[in-house]
N, C-alpha and C positions, 0 to 999 in steps of 0.2 A: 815758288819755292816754299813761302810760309804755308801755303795749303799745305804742300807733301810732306811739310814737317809733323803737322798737325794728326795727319793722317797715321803717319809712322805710331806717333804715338799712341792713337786710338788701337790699331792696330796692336803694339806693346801692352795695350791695357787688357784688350780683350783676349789676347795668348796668354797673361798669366791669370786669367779666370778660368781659359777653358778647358782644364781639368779640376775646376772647383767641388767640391761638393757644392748641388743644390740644394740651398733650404726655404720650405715652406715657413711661413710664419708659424703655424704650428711645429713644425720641427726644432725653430729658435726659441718655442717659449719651452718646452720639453727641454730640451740642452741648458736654459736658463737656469730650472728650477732641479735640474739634477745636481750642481756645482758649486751654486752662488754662495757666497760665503757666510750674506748675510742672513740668507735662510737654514743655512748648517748651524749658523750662532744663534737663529730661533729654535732651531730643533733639539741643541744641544742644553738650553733654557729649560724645555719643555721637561725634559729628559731629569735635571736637576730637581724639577719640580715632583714629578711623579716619585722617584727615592727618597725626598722628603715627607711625603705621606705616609712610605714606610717607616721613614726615622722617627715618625712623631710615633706612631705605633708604641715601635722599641724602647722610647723612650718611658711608657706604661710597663713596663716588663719589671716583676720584683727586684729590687737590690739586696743585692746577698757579697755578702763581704765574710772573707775568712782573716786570719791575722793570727800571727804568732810570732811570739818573742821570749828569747832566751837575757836574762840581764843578770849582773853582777857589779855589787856599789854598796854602799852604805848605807844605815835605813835607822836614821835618828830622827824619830815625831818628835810635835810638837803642836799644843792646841792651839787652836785659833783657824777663821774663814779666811778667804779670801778670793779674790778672783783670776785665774790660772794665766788667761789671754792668751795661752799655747805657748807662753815662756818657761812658765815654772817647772820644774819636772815633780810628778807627783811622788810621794814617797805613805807607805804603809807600812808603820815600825812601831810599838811601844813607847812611849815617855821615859826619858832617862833623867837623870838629876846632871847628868856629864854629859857631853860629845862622844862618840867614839869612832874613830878611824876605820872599826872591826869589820870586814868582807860579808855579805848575803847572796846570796845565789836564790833566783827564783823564775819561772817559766810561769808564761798566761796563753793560751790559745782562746780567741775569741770566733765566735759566726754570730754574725747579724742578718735578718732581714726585714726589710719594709716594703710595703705593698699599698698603695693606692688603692683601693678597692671600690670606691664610689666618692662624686664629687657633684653632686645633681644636676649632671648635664653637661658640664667642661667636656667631659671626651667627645663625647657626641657632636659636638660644635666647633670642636678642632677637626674631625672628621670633614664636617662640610665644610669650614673654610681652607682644608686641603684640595677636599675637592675641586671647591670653587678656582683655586689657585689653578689646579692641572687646568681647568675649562680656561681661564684666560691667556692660560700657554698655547693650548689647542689653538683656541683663535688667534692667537698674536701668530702662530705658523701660519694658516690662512690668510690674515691679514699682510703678511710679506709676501705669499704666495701673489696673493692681489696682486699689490703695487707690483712686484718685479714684472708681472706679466704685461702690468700698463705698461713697461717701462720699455720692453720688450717690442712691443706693439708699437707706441710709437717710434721709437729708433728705425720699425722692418718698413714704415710708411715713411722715415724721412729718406730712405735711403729708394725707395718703388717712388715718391715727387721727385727727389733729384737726380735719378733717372731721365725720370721721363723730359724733366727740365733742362738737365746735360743735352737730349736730344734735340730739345729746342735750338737750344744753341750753338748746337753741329750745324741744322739745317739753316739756322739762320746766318753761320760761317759760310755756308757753302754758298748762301744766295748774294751773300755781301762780296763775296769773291768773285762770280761772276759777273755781278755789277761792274766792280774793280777792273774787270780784266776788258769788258766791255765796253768802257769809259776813257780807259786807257786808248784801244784803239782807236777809237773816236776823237782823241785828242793828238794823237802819234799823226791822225790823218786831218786835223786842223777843222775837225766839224767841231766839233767845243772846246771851250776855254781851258789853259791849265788847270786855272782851279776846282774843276768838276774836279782832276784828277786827285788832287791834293784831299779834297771832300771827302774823296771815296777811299783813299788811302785811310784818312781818320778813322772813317766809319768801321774799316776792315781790324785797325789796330784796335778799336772798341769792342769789335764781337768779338775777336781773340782773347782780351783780357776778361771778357765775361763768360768765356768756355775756361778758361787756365781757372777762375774763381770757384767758379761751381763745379770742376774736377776737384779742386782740393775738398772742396763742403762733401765730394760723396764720399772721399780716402776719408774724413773724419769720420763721416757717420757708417763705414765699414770699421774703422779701429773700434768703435764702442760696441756694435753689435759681435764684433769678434770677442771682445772684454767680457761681454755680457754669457754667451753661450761659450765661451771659453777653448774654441778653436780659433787657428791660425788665419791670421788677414788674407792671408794669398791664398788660400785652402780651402776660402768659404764663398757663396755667392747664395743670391737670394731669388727665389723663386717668383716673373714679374707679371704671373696670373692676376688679371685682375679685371675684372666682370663689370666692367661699365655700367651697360645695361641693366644689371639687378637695383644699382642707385633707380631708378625709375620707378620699382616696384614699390607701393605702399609697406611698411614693414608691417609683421602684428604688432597687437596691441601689448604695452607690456607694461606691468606692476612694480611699485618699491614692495621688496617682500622683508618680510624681519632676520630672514636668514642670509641677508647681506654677509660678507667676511667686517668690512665697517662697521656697520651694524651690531653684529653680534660680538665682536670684542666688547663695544661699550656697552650691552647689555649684561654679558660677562663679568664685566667690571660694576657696573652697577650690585649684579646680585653677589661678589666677593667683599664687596664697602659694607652691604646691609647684613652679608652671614658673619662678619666679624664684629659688627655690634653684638649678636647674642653672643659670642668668643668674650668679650666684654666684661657683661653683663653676667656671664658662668663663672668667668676667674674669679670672682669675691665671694660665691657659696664657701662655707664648708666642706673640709676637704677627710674624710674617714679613711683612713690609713688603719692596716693588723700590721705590727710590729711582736718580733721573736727575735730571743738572744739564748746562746748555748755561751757558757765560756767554762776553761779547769784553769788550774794555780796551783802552784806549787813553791816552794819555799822553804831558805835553810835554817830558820827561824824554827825554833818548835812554841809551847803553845805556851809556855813563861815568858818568850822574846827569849829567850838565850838563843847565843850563835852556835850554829853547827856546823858539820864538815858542809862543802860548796855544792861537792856532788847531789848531795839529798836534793838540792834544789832546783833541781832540770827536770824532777818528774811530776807527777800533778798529784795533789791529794785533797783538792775539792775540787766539785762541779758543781755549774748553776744554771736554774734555766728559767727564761721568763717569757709570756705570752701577753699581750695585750693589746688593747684596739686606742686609737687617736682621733679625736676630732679637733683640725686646727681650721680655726677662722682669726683674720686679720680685719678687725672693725678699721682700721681707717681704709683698706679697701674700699670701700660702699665708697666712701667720700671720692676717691680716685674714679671711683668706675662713673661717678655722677660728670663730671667734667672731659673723660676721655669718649660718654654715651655723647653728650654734645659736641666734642667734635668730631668723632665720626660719623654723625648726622649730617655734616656741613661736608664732609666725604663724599657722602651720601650724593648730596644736592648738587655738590659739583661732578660726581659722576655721570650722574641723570641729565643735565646741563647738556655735556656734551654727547651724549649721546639724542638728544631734542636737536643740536647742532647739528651734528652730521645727517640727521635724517634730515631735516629743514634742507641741506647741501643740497643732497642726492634727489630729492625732491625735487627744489627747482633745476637741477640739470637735467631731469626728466622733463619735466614743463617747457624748459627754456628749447630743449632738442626736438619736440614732438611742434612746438608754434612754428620753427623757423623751417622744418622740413618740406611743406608743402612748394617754399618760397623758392628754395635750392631745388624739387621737380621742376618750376618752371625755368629755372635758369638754366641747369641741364637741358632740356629740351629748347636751349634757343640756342646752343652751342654750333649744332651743326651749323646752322645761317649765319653765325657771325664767322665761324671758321672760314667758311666759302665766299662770304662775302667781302675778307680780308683778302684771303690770295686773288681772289677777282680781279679789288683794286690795284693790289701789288701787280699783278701781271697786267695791267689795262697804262698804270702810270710807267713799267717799263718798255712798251710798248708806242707809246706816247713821247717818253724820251729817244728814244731808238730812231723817231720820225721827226725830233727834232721840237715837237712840238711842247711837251715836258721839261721842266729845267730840274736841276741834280737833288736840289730842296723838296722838290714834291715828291721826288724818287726815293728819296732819305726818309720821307714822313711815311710812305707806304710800305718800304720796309720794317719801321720801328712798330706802325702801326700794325702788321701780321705777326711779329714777333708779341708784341704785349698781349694780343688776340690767343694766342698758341699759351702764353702764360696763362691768361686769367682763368683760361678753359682745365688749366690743370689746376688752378687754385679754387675753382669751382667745384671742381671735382674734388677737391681735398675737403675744402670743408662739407661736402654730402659727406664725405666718410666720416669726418670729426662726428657728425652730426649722430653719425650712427654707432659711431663710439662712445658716446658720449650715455648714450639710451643704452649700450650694453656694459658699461660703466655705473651707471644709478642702479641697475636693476640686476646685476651681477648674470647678466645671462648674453654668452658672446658664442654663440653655435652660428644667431644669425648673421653677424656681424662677420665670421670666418668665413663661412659660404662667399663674399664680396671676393676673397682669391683663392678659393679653392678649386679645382678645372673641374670641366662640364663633365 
């Protein structure tokens, strides 16, 4: 009965896959990088970056200010300086010996503008360290591109090992049940002891709870790769091509190239750290500004200071106009730029840093995957003979017990023993793949590494 429960289930599992859609691992990384939210918040980064190149533009565009005002108040002078602080309200009136209460009416229309015109260099250097900014955006898209894809890739291999490991543990239900049932009679008919029966019972409840384990471990690793490509769990399944025999083959040879997605952010970053030291270095020049001013006035004032009617004073009866160029420098700048130049040097150095870091990384995972390959061919190639050599013994010690000659301990060990046999062959096989992930990982070049499940 617990068999045909089991079974039921299996059966339940594979009726609600089979109208799944199949997906290739290329198909998952595609669906990945169409959706993922955390690559839409690089692109939309990216995105803020490149409009700020424009803004900085705009932000060179002349200022041109119009302004006009109508006023009406009192206008008693009075000599003496002082400083306004944008409290005081200015007033333009004649000196009186008395206060007077008496109404002025007067209009001012003003236009100003000022214009940047040259700064020896500043523009120019905001320009690259825009640039530079877009380029570390570009690769930070790349660079998540990367990792999702890693992320991607192993999720689609744990769910193709536990697999194939779930299978393990079907067949190794199946063989511990037949045992069971075989044992049974054997005892119903008083050739062996109870307790072989009791043994095999254990044994049975143990391979059941290690199939119920490793079904739940696939339903996880089906909810992430659903998360990840952003289809429905029940609606997806995964394509479980996979070319044994190419692990066999020597791969080619392959390179750390500079145009890593890794790689090339920190190099990115590197030349954004060192274009904003001359950004630096420009802001304390000298800055030549053309400034222009048009303004009229008007006033009911005439030209003794006597008051007149209000109206006179809304219309204009002078105008003025002035042209001139600006050179403003800030000497204690220098002093600033001396202390801000050293510490973006030390920006600098810890840019460069890690970016010597991660090549150093990717490096020895390139070294470390090319030594240990040769080691993982021969272990492949011993697979078949231990495989065979395992059910061998399995069938030679039930065989053996069957005649009597066997006790239920040696039949339990040759069990356990083709079962680990069937695991290590797939853990062997996992890490060849790692191995050659690992080489399409350092060296950013995974064509050959897809070929592993892509059909003949």
């Amino acid at each position: 009965m617990p068999r045909f429960i089991i079974g039921i289930f299996f059966i339940l599992l594979t009726a609600c896959r089979l109208y799944a859609q199949i997906m290739s691992m290329e198909d998952a990384i595609r669906a990945t990088l169409t959706h993922y939210p955390t690559l839409a918040a690089q692109q939309a980064a990216l995105e803020a970056v490149r409009i700020n190149a424009q803004v900085i533009k705009d932000n060179r565009l002349p200022n041109v200010r119009l302004h006009d005002q109508v006023n009406m108040g009192t206008a008693n002078g009075l000599s003496g300086s002082y400083f306004s602080l944008g409290l005081i309200v200015p007033t333009a009136g004649g000196r009186r010996s008395e206060n007077t209460t008496d109404l002025a009416s007067g209009n001012i229309a003003l236009a100003t503008a000022d214009w940047e015109i040259y700064n020896f260099g500043r523009f120019k250097a905001e320009d690259r360290l825009a640039l530079a900014d877009i380029a570390i955006g570009e690769s930070a898209v790349a660079r998540e591109q990367f990792r999702i894809r890693q992320t991607v890739i192993n999720t689609y291999l744990d769910l193709l090992w536990l697999r194939q490991t779930l299978k393990i543990e079907q067949r190794n239900l199946a063989r511990v049940d037949t045992v069971r049932k075989v044992i049974s009679n054997l005892v119903q008919n008083g050739i062996r002891p109870g307790l072989d029966s009791s043994l095999a019972s254990v044994e049975f409840s143990r391979a059941k709870l290690n199939y119920f384990q490793m079904q739940q471990q696939l339903q996880r690793a089906f909810i992430q790769l659903a998360t990840l490509t952003g289809r429905p769990v029940r609606e997806s399944d995964i394509d479980t091509t996979f070319r044994q025999q190419s692990l066999l083959v020597k791969p080619s040879d392959m390179q750390l190239t500079t145009n890593h997605p890794l790689l090339q952010f920190r190099s990115n970053l590197v030349n954004r750290e060192t274009t904003e030291i001359e950004l630096i270095r420009k802001a304390a020049l000298p800055r030549v500004s053309v400034l222009t001013s048009a303004w009229a006035r008007g006033t009911s004032l005439d030209i003794d200071n006597n008051f007149g009617p209000l109206g006179k004073g809304f219309g204009y009866s002078r105008t003025n106009f002035l042209l001139g160029m600006a050179v403003t420098v800030n000497l204690t700048d220098f002093h600033r730029v001396k202390n801000r130049s050293v510490q973006q040097r030390w920006k600098i150095k810890e840019a460069a840093s890690q970016q010597t870091a991660e090549k150093i990384q990717l490096q020895n995972m390139l070294t470390t995957s090319d030594s240990v390959m040769a080691t993982l061919r021969l272990a492949l190639l011993e697979l078949p003979t231990t495989l065979n050599s395992a059910e061998l013994a399995y069938q030679q010690r039930l065989s053996l017990y069957n005649n009597g000659i066997e006790n239920i301990l040696g039949l339990t060990d040759a069990l356990q023993l083709l079962s680990m046999a069937e695991k290590q062959a797939v853990n062997i096989q996992r890490r060849a793949v790692d191995v050659r992930l690992e080489r399409a990982y350092a060296t950013n070049n995974f064509d050959e590494f897809l070929t592993l499940f892509r059909p003949l």
